[in-house]
N, C-alpha and C positions, 0 to 999 in steps of 0.2 A: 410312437403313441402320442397322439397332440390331446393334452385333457380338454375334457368336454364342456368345461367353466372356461377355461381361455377361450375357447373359442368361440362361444355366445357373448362373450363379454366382445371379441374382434366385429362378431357379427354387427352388434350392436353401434359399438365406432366406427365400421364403413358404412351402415347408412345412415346415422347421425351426423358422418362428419365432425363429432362433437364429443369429446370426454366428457363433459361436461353433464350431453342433453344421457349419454350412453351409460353414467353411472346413475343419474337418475333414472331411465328406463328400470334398470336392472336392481336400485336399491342400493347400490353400492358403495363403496366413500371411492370420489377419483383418483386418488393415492394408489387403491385399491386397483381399478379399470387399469391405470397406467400399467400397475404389476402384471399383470393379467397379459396385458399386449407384449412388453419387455420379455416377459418369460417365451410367450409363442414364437418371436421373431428369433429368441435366441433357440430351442427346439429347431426352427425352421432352417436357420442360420442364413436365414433374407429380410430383409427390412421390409416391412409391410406398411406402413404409414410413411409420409414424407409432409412434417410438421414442422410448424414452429408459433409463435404466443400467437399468428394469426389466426393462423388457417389448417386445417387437416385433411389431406388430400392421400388415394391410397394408390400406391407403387403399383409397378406393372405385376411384383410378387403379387404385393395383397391383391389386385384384381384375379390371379391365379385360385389365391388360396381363398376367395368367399364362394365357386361353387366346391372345391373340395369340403367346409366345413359346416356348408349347408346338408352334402349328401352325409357327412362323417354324423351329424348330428341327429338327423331324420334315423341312418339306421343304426345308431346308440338307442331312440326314443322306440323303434319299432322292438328291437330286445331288450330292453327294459320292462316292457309292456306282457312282452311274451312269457317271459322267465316270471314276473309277478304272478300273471296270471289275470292281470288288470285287464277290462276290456270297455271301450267307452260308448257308452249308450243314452239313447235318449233322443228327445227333440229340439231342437237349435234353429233359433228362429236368428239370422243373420243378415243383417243391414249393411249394403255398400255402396258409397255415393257414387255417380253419374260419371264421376273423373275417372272410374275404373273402366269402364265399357271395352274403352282401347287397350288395355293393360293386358299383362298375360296371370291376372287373377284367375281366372277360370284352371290355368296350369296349375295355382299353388289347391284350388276347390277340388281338383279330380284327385290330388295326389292324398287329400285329406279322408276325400271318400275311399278310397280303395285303403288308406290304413286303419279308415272307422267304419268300415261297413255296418254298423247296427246304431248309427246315427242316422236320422230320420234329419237331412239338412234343408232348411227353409229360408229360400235367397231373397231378401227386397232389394232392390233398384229406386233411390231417392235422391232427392236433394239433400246436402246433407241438413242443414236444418232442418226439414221433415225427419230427415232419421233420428235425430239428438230429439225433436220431440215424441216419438214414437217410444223411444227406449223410455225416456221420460214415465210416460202413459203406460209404461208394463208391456206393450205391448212386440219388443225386440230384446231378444238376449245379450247381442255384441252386435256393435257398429264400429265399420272402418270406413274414416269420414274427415273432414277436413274440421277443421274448430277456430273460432275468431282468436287473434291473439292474443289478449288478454283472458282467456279461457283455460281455466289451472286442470280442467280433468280431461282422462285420457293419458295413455301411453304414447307415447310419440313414434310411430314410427318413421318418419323423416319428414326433414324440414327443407320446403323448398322458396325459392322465389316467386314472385306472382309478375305477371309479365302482361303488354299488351299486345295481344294477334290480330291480325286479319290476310287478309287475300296481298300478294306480293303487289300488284298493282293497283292496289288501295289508297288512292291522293285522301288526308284530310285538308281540309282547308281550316286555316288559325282562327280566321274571322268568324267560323259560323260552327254550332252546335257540336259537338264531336257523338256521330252516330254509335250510339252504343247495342250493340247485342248481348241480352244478359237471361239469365234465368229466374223466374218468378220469385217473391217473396217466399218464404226466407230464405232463400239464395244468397251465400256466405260469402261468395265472392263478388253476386250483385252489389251486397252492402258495402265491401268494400271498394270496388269502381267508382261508387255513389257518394260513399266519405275522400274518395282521392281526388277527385273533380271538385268540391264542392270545396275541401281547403283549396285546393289552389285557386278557387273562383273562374272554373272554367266552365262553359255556357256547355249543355249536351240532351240530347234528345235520344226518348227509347227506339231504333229501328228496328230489334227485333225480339219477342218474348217468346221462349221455349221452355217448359219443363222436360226434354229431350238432349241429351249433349250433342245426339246425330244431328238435331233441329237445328244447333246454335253452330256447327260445322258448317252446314250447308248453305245457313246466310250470311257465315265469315268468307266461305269459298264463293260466293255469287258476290262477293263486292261490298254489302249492304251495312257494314260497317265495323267497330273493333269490338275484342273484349278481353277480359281478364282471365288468363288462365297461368293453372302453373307452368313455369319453364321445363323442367323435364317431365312433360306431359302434351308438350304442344303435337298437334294431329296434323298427319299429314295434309301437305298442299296448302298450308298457314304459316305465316312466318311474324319474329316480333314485328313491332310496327316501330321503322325506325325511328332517332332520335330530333331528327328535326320536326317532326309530327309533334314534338315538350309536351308529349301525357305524360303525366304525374307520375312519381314516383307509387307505386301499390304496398311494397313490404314484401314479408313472406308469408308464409303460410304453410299450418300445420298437420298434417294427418296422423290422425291418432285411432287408434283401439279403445274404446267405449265398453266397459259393460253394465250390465243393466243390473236387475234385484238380484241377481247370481240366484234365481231356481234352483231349488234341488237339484231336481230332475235334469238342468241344461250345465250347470256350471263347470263338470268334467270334460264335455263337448265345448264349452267356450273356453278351456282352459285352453285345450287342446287345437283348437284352430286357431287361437289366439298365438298359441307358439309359431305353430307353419307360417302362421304369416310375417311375424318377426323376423324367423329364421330364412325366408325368404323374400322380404320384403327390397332386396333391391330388382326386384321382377317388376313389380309394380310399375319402376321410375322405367319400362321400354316395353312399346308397342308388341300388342301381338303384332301376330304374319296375315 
């Protein structure tokens, strides 16, 4: 029997990477997360993390044991639900940025429908800036979305690196403009491309404006110039753009879970896909098929 608290707390630290980001997810004191982990590996009697004060990286076990604890959790939530008597309803107006398109969100969406069938689920497809001002304007329940770094709201579901792409035979030249492809205002990662050039005082020109992530693929893959995406998220037939090309350092960048005026009527429904996507949330970081 693996309790069901350790193992949303593991979930939580393999895709944080981070006690730290994984006790604030969950509320917790890190003392606390650490307990939580300590206890499961010893249950397990495999070490599941491989840490030290840098880094937190998870073992060939832990790679085992995050779809065991995903499905162990899913059907704890589905009898839980049953034996209460609880059943979740309503309309759920849900926002998710453009970086998922390629992702196998659509896997953790069908798995959500078929355990809430008497949810009425409502998908927007945005930028994330559009979406953080939609939720804003009442107009979106939950959003899962990327957020500038200094941006305190939101749940983190993982933090990644921001990296520069383009086509494998992409020469820049140092002397002249670095052709950028980026996404229309407010575009979160536009802004940041724009603040990473501009400290380093590099010279750069827009070549290509898409509200479309397929749009910003197709002129990374024709040649037409770099951009900024996250690292585990890069699309195929795009590679980073190597180090002698000296673009700037970007940072990292955050995807988080938003929710909005918590509605009556939605807030069971975003409670509830707000967990699946937690509890699955290292799906996200690889391509559909």
């Amino acid at each position: 029997m693996y309790d069901p608290s350790q193992l949303r707390t593991f979930l939580a630290v393999a895709q944080t990477l981070s006690f730290t980001q994984a006790a604030r997810r969950l509320g917790l004191r890190q003392s606390t997360v650490s307990q939580h982990v300590r206890r499961l590996e010893d249950a397990t009697g495999r070490q599941l993390f491989s840490r030290d004060t840098h880094s937190v990286e998870l073992t060939e076990d832990g790679e085992a044991m995050l779809g065991f604890a995903r499905r162990i959790l899913a059907v704890h939530e589905q009898a839980t639900a049953f034996f209460t008597g609880t059943r979740v309803r309503g309309r759920l107006r849900f926002g998710a940025s453009e970086d998922f398109v390629l992702t196998r969100l659509p896997e953790i969406l069908e798995g959500f429908r078929y355990d809430h069938p008497e949810v009425d689920l409502e998908l927007t497809v945005e930028l994330s800036g559009t979406l953080h001002e939609q939720l804003a304007a009442g107009k979106l329940d939950l959003v899962l979305a990327k957020r500038r770094p200094e941006d305190p709201h939101g749940r983190l579901v993982w933090r990644d690196e921001l990296t520069w792409i383009g086509a494998e035979r992409l020469r820049l030249d140092a002397d002249r403009p670095v052709p950028l492809i980026v996404y229309p205002p407010p575009g979160i990662t536009r802004a940041l491309a724009l603040e990473a050039l501009e400290r380093q005082g590099r010279a750069w020109r827009i070549a290509c404006t898409s509200g479309s992530l397929n749009g910003l693929i197709a002129a990374a893959r024709a040649g037409l110039g770099v951009m900024a995406h996250s690292r585990g998220l890069i699309p195929p037939g795009l590679v980073r753009a190597p180090e002698r090309a000296e673009l700037p350092e970007l940072g990292h960048v955050d995807f988080v879970l938003v929710h909005g005026h918590r509605r009556p009527s939605a807030q069971s429904a975003a409670d509830a896909l707000a967990a699946a996507i937690l509890a699955g949330g290292e799906r996200l970081q690889r391509r559909g098929v």
